[in-house]
C-alpha positions in Angstrom: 19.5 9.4 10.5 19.5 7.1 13.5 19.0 3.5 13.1 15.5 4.0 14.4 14.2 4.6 10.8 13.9 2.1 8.5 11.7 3.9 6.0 13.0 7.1 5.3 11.2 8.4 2.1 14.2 9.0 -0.2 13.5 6.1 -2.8 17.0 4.7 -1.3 16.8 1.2 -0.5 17.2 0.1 3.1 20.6 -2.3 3.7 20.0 -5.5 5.7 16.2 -4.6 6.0 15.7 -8.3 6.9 17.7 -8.8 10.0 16.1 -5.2 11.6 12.7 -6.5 10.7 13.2 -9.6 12.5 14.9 -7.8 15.2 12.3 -5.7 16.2 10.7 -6.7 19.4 6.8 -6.0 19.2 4.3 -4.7 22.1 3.4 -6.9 24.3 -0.2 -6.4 23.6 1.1 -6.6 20.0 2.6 -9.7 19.4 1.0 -12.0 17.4 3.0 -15.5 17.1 6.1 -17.1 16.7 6.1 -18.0 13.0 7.5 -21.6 14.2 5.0 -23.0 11.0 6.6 -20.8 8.2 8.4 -22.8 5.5 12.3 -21.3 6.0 15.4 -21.9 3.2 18.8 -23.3 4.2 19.4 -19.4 5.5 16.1 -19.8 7.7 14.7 -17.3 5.4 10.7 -17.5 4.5 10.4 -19.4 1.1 7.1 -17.6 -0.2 8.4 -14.3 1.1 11.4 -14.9 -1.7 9.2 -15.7 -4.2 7.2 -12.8 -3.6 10.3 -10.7 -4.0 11.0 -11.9 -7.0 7.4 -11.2 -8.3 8.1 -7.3 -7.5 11.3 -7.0 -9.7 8.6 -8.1 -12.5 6.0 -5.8 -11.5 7.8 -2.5 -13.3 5.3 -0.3 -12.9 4.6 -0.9 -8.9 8.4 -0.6 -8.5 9.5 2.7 -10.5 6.4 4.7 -8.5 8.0 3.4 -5.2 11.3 4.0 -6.6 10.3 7.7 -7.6 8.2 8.8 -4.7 10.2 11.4 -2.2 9.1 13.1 0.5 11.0 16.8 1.3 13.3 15.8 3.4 13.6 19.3 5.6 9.8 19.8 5.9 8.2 19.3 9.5 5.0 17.7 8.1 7.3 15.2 6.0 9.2 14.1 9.0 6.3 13.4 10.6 4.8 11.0 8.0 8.0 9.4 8.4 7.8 9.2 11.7 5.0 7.6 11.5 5.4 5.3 8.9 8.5 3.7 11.1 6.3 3.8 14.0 3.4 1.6 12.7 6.0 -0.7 11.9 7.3 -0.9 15.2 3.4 -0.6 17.2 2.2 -3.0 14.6 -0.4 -0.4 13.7 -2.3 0.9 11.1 -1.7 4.2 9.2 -4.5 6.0 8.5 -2.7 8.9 5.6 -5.0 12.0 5.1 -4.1 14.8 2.2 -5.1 16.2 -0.6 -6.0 14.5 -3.8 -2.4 13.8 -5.6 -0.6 14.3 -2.7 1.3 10.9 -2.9 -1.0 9.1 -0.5 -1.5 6.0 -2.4 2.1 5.9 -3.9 3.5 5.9 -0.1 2.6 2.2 0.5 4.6 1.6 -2.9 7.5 3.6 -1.3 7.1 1.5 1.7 7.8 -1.5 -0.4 10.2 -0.8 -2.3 12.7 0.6 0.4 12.0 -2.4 2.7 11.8 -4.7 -0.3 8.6 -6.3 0.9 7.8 -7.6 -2.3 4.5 -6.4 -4.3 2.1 -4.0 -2.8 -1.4 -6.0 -1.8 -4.2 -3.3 -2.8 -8.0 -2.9 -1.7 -9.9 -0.3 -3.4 -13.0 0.8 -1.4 -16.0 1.7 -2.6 -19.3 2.7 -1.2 -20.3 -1.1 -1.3 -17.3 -2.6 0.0 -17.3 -4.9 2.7 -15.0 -6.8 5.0 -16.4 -9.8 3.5 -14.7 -8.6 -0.3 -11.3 -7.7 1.5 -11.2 -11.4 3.1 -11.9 -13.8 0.6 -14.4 -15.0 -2.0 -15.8 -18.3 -1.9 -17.4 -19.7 -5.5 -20.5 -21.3 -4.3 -21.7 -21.5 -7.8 -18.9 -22.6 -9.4 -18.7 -25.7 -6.8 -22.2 -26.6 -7.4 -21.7 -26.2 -11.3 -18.8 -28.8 -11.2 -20.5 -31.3 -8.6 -23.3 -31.1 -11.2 -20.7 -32.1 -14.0 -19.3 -34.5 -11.5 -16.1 -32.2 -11.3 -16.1 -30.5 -8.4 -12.8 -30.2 -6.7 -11.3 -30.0 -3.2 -13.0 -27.4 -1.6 -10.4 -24.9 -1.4 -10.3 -24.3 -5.4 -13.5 -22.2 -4.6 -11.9 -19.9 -2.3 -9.9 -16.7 -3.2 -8.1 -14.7 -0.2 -8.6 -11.2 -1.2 -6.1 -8.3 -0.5 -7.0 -7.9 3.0 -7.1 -11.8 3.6 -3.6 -12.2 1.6 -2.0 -9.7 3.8 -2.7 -11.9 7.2 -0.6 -15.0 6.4 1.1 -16.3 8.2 4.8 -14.6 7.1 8.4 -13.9 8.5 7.9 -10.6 7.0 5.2 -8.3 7.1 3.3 -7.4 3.6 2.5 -4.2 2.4 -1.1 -3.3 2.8 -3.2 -0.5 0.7 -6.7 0.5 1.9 -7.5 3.0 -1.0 -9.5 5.3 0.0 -11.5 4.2 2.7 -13.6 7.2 3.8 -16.0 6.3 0.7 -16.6 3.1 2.6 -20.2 2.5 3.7 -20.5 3.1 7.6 -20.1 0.0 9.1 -16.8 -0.6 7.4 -14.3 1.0 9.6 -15.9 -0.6 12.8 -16.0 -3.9 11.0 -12.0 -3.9 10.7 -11.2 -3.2 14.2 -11.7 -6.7 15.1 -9.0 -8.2 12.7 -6.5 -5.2 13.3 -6.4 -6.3 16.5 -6.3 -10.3 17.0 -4.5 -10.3 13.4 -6.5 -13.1 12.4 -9.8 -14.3 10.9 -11.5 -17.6 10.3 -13.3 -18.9 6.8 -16.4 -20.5 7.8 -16.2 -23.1 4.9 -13.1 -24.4 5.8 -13.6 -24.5 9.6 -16.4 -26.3 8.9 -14.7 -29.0 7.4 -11.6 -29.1 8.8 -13.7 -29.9 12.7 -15.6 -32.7 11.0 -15.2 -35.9 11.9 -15.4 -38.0 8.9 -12.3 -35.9 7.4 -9.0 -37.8 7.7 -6.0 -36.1 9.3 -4.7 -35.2 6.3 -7.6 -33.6 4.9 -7.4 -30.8 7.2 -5.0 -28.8 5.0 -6.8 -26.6 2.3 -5.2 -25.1 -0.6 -6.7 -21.9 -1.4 -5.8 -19.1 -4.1 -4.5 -15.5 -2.8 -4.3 -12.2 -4.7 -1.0 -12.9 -5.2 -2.3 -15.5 -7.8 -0.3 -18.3 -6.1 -1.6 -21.4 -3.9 -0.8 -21.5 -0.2 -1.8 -23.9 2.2 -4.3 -23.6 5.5 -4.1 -26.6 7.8 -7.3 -24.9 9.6 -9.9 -22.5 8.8 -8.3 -19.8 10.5 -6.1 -17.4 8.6 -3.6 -16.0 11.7 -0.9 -13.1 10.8 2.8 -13.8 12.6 4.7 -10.3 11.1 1.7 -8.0 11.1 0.9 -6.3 8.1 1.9 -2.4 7.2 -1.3 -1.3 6.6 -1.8 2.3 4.6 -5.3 3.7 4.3 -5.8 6.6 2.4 -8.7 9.3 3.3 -9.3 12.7 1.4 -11.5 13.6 4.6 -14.9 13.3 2.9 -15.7 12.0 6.3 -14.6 11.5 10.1 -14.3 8.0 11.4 -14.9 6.8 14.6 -13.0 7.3 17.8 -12.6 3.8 18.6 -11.4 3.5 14.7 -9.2 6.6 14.9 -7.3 5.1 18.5 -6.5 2.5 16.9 -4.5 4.0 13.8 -1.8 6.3 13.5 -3.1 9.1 11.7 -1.0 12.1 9.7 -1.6 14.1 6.8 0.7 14.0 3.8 2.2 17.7 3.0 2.4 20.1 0.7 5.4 20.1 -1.5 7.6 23.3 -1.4 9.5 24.1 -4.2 12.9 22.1 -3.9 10.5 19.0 -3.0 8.9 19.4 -6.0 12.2 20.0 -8.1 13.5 16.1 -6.6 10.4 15.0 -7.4 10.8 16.0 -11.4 14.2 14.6 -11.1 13.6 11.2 -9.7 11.0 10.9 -13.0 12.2 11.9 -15.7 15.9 11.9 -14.5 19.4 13.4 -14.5 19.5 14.5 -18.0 16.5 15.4 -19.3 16.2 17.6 -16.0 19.8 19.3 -15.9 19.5 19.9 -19.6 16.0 21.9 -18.6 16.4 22.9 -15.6 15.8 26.4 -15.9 12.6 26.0 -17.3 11.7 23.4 -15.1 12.0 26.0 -12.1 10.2 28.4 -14.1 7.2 25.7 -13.6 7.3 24.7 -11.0 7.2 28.6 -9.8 4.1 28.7 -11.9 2.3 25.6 -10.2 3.1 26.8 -6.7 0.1 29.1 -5.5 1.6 32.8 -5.3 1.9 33.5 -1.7 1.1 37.5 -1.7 -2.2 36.6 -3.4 -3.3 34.3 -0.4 -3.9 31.6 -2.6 -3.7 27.8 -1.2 -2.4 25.1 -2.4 -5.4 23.2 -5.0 -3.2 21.2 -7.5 -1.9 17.6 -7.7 1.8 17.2 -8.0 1.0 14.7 -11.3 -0.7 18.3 -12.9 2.9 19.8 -12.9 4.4 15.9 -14.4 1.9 15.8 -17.2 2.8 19.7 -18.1 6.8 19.1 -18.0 6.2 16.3 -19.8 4.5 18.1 -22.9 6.2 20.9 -22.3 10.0 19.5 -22.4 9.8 17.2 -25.5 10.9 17.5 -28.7 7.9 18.3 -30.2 6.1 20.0 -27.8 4.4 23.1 -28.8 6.8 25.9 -29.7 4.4 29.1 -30.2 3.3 31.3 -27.2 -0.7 31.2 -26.9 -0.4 27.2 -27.4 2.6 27.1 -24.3 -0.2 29.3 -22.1 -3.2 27.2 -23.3 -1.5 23.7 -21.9 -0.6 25.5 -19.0 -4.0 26.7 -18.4 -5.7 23.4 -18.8 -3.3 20.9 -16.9 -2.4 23.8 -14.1 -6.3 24.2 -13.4 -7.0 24.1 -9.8 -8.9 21.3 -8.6 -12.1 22.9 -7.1 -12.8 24.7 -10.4 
């Protein structure tokens, strides 16, 4: 492939990812600092970004479903999610991923990750009562008053949490991988409530702002520790949280709802495909691996035959790739179930469509 891509959905890592990431030149319209205040090594490489790093390696199961996910290399649909993918990273734009439930939505910002290295996946689950305010931050009003009551309270930043959302805006020579799960069970207002921050790349905590304009606060005091979901302490010398690598940002949909335009225009949408049959047979490789798969893979193909809808009876595709996992799994060990009827019951229970 050209040097264009850097993701390229193969679960190979990318070489030298952090001299193209700092080499690409954003939008105009797109850019959104200098990064002249981010702590660098001896290398002029970002301190907390190598920390993070390391904190991935430890994160096994984060890192073996980024290292496992594939997309079908010679499929149009799959070329166009990479596509994609490589050109929100470029546009410093959103993805917006549409698909069918177990279609690899969710483990694509994982994939993301791991072939860039960008260190652990920050993750946001929506729910019908999410707001912006929960993807920001969380300040402990009644934890501060507790302590000041105990005559313990702490420096005000002890009471503040960045969430996902908010972690995924510091500032950063490298831009964090962001997942919006889900986001069309969201209540309304939610979509509309993000455009703002997608597009300034910032955000301001009222608490801190507050304090840090006063005028009875020394200089000094005008840096705030707070906690991030990264469970680590960084510092804010304002109240205003301001990205410098904007994040890459996937939010998944299973089209339980349209969004609005002004929310779509500012996203690159695409739809993640349906695996074909030698998709799905590098898929069942890259989990359960080299030997286990050439030892079956006869009967692995017979499987995967089975869990494909049969083509001359018109049916469509209504199973989860995870469905034909969990059955090769049972079906391959060395207890699995040997007699016939038993074989056809597990394959009628974990190959049942998804609408029934």
């Amino acid at each position: 492939m050209s040097h264009w891509h850097l993701f390229q959905g193969n679960g190979i890592k990318e070489k030298g990812v952090e001299q193209k990431l700092l080499n690409i030149e954003p939008p105009p319209w797109r850019n959104f600092g200098d990064g002249t205040d981010i702590e660098v090594n001896e290398k002029g490489i970002d301190r907390r970004w190598l920390e993070l790093r390391k904190l991935a390696i430890q994160q096994k199961k984060g890192l073996e479903r980024g290292k496992n996910f594939r997309l079908p290399q010679q499929q149009n649909e799959a070329k166009d999610v990479i596509n994609s993918v490589n050109a929100a990273i470029y546009l410093r734009r959103p993805l917006l991923i549409t698909g069918k439930p177990g279609s690899g939505k969710t483990s694509l910002a994982y994939a993301i990750a791991y072939e860039l290295g960008l260190g652990t996946v920050l993750s946001w689950s929506i729910t019908a009562r999410s707001t912006l305010q929960d993807g920001l931050y969380r300040y402990d009003a009644i934890a501060r008053l507790q302590d000041a009551q105990l005559k313990k309270e702490q420096h005000i930043g002890e009471y503040i949490t960045l969430g996902a959302l908010g972690t995924a805006f510091l500032l950063s020579q490298f831009p964090r991988v962001l997942l919006i799960d889900e986001v069309d069970k969201s209540d309304i207002n939610l979509p509309n409530d993000l455009l703002n921050i997608f597009e300034e790349g910032e955000f301001i905590i009222p608490e801190l702002m507050r304090r840090s304009k006063s005028e009875n606060l020394a200089e000094f005091r005008q840096q705030f520790t707070v906690w991030t979901q990264d469970e680590d302490k960084v510092v804010l010398k304002t109240g205003k949280v301001k990205c410098s690598a904007f994040p890459i940002i996937v939010m998944t949909s299973n089209g339980e709802r349209d969004f609005p335009p002004a929310f779509k225009r500012r996203c690159l949408r695409v739809t993640m495909p349906d695996p074909k049959e030698e998709a799905l047979r590098s898929i069942v490789k890259a989990h359960f691996g080299d030997k286990l798969y050439n030892q079956k893979q006869d009967y692995i193909g017979e499987l995967i035959k089975e869990f494909l809808p049969k083509q001359e009876d018109g049916e469509a595709f209504d199973r989860a790739t995870d469905q034909l996992l969990n059955t090769i799994h049972i079906l391959t060990q060395s207890n699995s179930p040997q007699d016939d009827n038993t074989i056809k019951s597990v394959k009628e229970i974990l190959f049942k469509n998804l609408s029934q």
